[in-house]
N, CA, C and O atoms as a Tripos MOL2 file, in Angstrom:
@<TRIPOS>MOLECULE
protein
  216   215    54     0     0
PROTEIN
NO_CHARGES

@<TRIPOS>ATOM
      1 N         -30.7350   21.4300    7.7920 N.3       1 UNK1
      2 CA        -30.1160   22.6690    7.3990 C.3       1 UNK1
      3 C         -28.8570   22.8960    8.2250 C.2       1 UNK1
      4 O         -28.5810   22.2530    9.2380 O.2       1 UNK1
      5 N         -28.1360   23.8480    7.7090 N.am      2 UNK2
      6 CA        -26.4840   23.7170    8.4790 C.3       2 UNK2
      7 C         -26.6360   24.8160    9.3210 C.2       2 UNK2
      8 O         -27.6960   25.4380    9.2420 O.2       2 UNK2
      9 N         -26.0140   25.0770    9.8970 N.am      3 UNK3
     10 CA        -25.5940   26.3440   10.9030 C.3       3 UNK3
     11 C         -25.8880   27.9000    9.9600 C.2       3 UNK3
     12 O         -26.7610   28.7090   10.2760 O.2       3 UNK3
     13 N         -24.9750   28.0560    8.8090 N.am      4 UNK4
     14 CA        -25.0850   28.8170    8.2240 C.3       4 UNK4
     15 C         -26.1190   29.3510    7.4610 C.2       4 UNK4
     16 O         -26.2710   30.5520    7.2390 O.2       4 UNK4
     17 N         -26.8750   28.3900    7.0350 N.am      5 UNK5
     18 CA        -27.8310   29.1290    6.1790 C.3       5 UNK5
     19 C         -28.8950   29.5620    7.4130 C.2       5 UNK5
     20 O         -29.4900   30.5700    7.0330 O.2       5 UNK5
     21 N         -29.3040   29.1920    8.6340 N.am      6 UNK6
     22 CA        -29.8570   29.3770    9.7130 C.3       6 UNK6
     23 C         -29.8260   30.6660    9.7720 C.2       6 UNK6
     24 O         -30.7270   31.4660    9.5190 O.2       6 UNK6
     25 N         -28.1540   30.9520   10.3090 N.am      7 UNK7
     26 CA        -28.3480   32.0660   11.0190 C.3       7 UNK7
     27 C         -28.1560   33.4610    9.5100 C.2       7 UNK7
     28 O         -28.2080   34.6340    9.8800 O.2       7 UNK7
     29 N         -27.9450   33.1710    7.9000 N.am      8 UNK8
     30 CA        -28.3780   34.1140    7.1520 C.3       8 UNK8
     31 C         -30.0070   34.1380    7.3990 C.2       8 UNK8
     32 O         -30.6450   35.1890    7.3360 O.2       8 UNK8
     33 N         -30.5460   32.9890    7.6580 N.am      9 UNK9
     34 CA        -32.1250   33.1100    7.1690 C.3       9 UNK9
     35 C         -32.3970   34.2370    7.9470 C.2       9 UNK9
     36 O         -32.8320   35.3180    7.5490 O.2       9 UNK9
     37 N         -31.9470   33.7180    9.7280 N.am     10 UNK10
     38 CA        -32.1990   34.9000   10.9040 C.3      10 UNK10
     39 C         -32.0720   36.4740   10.5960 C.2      10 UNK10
     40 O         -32.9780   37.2750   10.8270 O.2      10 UNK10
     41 N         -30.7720   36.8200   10.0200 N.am     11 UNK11
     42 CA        -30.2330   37.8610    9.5290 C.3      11 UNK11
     43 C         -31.5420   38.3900    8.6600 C.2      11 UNK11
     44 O         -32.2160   39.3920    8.9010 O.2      11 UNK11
     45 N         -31.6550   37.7550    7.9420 N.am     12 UNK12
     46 CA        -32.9640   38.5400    6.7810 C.3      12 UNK12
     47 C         -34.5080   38.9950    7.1780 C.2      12 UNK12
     48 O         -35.1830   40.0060    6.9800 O.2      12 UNK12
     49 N         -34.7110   37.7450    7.8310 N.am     13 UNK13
     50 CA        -36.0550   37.7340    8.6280 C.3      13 UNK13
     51 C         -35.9230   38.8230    9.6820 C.2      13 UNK13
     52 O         -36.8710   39.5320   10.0200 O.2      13 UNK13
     53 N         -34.3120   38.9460   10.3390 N.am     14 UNK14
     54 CA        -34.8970   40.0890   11.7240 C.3      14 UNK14
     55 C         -34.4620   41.2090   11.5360 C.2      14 UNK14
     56 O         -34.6310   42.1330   12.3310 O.2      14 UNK14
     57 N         -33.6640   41.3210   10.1590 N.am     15 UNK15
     58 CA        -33.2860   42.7800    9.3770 C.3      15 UNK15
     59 C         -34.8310   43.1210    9.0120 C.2      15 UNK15
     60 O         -35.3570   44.1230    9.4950 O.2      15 UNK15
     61 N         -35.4730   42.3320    8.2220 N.am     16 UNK16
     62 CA        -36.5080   42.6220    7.7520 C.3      16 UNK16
     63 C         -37.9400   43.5860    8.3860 C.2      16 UNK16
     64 O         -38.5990   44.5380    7.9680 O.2      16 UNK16
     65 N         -37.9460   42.6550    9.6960 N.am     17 UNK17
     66 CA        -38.4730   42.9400   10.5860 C.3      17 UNK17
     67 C         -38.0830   44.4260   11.3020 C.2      17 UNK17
     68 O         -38.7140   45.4820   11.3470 O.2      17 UNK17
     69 N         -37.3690   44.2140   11.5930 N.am     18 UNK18
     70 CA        -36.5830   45.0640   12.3530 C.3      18 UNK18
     71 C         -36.4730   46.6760   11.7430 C.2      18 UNK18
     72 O         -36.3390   47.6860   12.4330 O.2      18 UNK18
     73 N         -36.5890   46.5940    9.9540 N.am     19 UNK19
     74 CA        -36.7980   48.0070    9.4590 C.3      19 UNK19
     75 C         -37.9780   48.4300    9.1960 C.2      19 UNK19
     76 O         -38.1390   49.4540    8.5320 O.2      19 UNK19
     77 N         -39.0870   47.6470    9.7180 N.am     20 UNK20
     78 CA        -40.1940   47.8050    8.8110 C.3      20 UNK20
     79 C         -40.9160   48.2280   10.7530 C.2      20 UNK20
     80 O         -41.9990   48.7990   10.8720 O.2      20 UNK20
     81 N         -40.3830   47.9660   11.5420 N.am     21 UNK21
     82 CA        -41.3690   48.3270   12.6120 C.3      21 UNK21
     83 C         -41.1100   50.0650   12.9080 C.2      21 UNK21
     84 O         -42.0910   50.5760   13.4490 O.2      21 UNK21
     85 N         -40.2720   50.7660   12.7110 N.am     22 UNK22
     86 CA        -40.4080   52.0100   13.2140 C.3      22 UNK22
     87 C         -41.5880   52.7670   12.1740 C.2      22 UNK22
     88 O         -42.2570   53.7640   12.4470 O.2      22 UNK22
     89 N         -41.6160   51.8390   10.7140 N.am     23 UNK23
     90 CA        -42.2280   52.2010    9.5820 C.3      23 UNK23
     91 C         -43.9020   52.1340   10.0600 C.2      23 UNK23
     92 O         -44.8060   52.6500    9.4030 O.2      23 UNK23
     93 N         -44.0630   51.4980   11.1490 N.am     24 UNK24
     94 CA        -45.4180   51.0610   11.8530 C.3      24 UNK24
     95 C         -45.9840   52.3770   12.1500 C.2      24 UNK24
     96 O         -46.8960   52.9340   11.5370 O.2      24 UNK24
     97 N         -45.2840   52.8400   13.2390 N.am     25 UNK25
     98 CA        -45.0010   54.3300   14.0070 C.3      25 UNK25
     99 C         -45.0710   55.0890   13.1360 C.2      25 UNK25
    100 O         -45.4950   56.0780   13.7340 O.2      25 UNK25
    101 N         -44.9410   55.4420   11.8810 N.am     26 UNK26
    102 CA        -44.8330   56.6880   11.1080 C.3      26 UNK26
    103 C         -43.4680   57.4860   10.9170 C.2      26 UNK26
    104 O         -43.5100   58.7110   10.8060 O.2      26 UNK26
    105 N         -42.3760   56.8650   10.8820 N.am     27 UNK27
    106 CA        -41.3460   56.7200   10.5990 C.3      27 UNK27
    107 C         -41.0060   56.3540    9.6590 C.2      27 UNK27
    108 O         -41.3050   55.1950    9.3730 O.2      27 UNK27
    109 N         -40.1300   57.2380    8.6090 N.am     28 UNK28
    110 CA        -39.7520   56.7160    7.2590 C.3      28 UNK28
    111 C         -39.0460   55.5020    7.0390 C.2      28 UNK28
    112 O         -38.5920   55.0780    8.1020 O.2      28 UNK28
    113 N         -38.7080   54.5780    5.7790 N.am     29 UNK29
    114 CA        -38.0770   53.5190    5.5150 C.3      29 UNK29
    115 C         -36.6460   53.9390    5.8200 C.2      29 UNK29
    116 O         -35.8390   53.0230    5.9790 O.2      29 UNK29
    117 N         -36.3750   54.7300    5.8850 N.am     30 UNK30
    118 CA        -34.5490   55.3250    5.3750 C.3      30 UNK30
    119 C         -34.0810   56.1750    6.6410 C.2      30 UNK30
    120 O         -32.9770   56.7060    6.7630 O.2      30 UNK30
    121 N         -35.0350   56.2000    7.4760 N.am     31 UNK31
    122 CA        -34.3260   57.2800    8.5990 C.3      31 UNK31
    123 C         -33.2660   56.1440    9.3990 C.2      31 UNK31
    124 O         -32.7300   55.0550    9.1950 O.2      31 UNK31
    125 N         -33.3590   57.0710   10.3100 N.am     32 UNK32
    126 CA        -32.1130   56.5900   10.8380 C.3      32 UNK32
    127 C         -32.9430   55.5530   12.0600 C.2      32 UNK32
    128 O         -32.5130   54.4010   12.1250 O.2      32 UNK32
    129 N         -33.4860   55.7300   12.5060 N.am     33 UNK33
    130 CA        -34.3290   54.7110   13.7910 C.3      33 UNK33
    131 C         -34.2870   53.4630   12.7410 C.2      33 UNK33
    132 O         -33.4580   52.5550   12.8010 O.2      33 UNK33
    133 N         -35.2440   53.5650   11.8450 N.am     34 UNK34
    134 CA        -35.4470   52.1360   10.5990 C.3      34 UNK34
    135 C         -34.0680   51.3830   10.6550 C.2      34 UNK34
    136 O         -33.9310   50.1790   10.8720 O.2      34 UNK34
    137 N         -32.7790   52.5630   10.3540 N.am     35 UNK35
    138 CA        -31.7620   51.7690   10.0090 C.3      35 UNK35
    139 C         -31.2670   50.6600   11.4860 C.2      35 UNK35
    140 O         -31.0130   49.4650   11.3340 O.2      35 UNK35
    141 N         -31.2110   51.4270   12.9390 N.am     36 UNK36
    142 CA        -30.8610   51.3190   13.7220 C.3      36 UNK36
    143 C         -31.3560   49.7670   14.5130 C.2      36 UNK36
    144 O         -30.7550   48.9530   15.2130 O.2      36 UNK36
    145 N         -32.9440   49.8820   13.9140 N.am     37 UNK37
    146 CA        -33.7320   48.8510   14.3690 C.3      37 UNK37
    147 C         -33.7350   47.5980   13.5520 C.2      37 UNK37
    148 O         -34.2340   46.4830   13.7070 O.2      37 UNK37
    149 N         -32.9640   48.2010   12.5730 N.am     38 UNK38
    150 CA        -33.1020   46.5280   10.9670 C.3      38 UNK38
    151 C         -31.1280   46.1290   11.9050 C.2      38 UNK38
    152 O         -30.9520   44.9100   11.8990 O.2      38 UNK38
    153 N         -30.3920   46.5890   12.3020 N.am     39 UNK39
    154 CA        -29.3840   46.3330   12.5940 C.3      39 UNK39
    155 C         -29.4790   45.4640   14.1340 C.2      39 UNK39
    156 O         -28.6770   44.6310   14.5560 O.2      39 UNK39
    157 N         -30.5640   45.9000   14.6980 N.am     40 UNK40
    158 CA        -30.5180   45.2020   15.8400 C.3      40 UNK40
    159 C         -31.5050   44.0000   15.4190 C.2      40 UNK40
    160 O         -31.1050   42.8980   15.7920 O.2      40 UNK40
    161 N         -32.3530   44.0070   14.9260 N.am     41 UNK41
    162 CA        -33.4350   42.8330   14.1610 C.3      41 UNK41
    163 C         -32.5760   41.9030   13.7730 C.2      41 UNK41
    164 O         -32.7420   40.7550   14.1850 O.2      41 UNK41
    165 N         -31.1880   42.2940   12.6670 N.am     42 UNK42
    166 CA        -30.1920   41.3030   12.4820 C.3      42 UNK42
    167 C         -29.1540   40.3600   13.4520 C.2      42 UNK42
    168 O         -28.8140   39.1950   13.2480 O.2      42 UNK42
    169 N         -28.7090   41.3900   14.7400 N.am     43 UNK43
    170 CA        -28.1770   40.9240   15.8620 C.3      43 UNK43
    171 C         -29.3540   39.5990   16.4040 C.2      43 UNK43
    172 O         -28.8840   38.4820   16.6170 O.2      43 UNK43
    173 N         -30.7860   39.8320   16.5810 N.am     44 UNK44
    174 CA        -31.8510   38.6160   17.1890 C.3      44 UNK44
    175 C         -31.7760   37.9370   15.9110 C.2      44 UNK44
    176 O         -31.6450   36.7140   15.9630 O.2      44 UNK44
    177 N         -31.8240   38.4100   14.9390 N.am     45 UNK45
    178 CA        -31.6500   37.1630   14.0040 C.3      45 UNK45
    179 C         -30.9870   36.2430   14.0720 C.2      45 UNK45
    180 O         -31.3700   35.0750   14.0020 O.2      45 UNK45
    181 N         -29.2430   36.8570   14.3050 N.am     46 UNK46
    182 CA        -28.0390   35.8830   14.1000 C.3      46 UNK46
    183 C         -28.5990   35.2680   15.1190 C.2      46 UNK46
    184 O         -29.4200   34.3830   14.8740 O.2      46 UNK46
    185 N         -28.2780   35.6030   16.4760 N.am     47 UNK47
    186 CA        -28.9660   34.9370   17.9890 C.3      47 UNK47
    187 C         -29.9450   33.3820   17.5410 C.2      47 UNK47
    188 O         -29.7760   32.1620   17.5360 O.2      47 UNK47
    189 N         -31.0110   34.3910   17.2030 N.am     48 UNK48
    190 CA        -31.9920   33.1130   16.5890 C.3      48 UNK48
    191 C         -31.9140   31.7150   16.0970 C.2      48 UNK48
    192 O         -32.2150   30.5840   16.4810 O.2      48 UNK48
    193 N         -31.1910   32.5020   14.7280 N.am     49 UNK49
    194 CA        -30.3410   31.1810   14.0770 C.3      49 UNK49
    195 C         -29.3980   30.2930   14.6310 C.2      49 UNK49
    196 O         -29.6150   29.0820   14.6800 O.2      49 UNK49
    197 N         -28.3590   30.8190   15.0540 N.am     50 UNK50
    198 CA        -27.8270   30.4350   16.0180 C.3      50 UNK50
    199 C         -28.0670   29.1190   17.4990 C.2      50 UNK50
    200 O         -27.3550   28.2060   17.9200 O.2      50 UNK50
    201 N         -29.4310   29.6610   17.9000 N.am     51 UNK51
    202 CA        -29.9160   28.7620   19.1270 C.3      51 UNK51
    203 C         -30.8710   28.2370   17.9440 C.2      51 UNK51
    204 O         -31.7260   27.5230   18.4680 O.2      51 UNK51
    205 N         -31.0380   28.3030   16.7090 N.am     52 UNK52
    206 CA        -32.0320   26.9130   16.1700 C.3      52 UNK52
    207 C         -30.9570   26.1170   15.8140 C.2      52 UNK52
    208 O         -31.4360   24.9850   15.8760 O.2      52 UNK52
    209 N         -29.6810   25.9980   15.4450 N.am     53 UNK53
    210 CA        -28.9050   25.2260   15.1340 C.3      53 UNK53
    211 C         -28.0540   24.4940   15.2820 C.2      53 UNK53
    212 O         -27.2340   23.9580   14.5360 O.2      53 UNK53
    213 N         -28.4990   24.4540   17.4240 N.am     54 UNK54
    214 CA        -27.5500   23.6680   17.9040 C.3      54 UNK54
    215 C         -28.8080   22.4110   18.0170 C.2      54 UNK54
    216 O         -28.5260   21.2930   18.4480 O.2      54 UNK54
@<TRIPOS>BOND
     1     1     2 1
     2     2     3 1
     3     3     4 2
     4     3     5 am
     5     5     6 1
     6     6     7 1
     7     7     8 2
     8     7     9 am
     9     9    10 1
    10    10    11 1
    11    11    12 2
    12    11    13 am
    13    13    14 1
    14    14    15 1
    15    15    16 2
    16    15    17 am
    17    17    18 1
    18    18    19 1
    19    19    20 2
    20    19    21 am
    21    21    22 1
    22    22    23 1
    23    23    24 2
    24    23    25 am
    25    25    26 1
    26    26    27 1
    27    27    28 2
    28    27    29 am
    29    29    30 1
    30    30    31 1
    31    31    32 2
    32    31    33 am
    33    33    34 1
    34    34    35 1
    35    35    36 2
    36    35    37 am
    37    37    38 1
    38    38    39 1
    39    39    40 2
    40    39    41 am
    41    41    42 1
    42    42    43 1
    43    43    44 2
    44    43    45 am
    45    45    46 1
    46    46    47 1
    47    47    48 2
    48    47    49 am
    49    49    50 1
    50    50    51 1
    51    51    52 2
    52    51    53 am
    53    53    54 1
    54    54    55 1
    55    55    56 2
    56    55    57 am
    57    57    58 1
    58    58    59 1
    59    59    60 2
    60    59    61 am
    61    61    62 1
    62    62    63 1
    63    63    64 2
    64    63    65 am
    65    65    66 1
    66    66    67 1
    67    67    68 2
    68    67    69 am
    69    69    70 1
    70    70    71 1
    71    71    72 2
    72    71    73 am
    73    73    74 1
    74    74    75 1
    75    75    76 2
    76    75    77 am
    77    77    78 1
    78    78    79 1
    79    79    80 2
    80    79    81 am
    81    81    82 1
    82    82    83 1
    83    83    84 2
    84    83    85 am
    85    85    86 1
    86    86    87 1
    87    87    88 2
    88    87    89 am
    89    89    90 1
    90    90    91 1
    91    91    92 2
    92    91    93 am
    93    93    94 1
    94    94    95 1
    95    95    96 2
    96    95    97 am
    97    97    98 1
    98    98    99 1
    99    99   100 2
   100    99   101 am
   101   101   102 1
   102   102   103 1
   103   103   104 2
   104   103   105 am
   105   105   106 1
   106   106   107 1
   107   107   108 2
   108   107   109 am
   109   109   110 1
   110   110   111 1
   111   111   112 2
   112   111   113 am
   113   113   114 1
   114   114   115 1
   115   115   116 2
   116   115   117 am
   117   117   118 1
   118   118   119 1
   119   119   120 2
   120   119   121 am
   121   121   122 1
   122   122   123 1
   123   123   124 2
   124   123   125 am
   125   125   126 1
   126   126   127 1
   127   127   128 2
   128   127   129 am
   129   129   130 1
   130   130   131 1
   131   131   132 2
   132   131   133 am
   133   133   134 1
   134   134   135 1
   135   135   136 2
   136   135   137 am
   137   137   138 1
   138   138   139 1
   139   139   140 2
   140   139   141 am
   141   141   142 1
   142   142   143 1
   143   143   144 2
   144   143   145 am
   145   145   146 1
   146   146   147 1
   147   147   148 2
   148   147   149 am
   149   149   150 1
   150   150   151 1
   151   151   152 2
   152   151   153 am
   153   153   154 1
   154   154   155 1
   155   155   156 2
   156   155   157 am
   157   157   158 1
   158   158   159 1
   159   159   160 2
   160   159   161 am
   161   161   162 1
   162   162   163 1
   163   163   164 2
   164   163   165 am
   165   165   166 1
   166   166   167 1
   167   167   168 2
   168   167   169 am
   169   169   170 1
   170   170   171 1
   171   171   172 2
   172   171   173 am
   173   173   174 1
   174   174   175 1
   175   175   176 2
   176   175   177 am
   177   177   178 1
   178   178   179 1
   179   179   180 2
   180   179   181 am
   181   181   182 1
   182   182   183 1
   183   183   184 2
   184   183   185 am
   185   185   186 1
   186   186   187 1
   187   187   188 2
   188   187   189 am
   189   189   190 1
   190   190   191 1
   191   191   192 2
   192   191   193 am
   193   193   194 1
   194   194   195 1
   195   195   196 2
   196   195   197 am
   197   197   198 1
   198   198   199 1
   199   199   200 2
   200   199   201 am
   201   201   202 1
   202   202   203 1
   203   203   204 2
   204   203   205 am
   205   205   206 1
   206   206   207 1
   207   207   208 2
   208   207   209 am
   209   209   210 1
   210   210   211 1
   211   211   212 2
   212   211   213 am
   213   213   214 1
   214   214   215 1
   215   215   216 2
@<TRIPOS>SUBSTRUCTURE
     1 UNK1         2 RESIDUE 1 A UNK
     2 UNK2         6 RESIDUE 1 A UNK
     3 UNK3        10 RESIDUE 1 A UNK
     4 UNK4        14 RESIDUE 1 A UNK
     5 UNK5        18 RESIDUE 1 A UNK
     6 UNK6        22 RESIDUE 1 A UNK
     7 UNK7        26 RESIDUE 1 A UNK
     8 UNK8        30 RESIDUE 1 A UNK
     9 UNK9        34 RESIDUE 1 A UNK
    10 UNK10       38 RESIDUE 1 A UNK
    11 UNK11       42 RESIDUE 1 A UNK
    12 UNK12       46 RESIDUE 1 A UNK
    13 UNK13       50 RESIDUE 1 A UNK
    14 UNK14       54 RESIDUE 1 A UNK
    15 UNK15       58 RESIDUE 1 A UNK
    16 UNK16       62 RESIDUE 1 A UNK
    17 UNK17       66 RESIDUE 1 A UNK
    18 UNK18       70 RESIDUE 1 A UNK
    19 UNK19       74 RESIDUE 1 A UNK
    20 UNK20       78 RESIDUE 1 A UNK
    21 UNK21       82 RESIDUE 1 A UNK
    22 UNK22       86 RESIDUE 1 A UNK
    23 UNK23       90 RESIDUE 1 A UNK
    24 UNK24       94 RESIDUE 1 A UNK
    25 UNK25       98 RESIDUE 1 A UNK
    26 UNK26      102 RESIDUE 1 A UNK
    27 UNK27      106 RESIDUE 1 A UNK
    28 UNK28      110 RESIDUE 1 A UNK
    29 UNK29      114 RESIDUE 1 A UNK
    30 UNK30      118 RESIDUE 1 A UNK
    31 UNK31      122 RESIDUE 1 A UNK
    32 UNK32      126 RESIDUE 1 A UNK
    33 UNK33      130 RESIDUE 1 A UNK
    34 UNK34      134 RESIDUE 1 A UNK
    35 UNK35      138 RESIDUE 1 A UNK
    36 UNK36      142 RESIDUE 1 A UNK
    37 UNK37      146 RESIDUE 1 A UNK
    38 UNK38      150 RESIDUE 1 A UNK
    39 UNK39      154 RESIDUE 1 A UNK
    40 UNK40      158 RESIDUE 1 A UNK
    41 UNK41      162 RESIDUE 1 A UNK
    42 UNK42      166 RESIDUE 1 A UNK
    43 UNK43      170 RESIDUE 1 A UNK
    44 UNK44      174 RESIDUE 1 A UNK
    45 UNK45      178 RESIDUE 1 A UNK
    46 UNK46      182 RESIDUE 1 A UNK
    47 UNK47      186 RESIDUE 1 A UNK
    48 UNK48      190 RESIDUE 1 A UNK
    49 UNK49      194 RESIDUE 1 A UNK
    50 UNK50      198 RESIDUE 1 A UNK
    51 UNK51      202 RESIDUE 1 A UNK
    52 UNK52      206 RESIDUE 1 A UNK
    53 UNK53      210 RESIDUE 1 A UNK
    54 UNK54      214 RESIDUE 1 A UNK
């Protein structure tokens, strides 16, 4: 796999992640923590991808 599709996969998987955990807590899908935490989920994503693709 190339660099790129890596670090989209990362992006999806730690967006994914990342909005669905405040949703754990009792926190809506759409608030603003959800949004805050799918944005940083994407930052460890890219990261992720990133260090799988060297």
């Amino acid at each position: 796999m190339n660099s790129k599709t890596l670090i989209w996969i990362g992006v999806f998987i730690g967006g994914t992640i990342g909005g669905y955990i405040p949703i754990i807590f009792g926190a809506d899908g759409l608030s603003f923590t959800s949004i805050i935490c799918s944005g940083i989920g994407s930052l460890v994503g890219i990261w992720v991808g990133f260090k799988l693709s060297q």
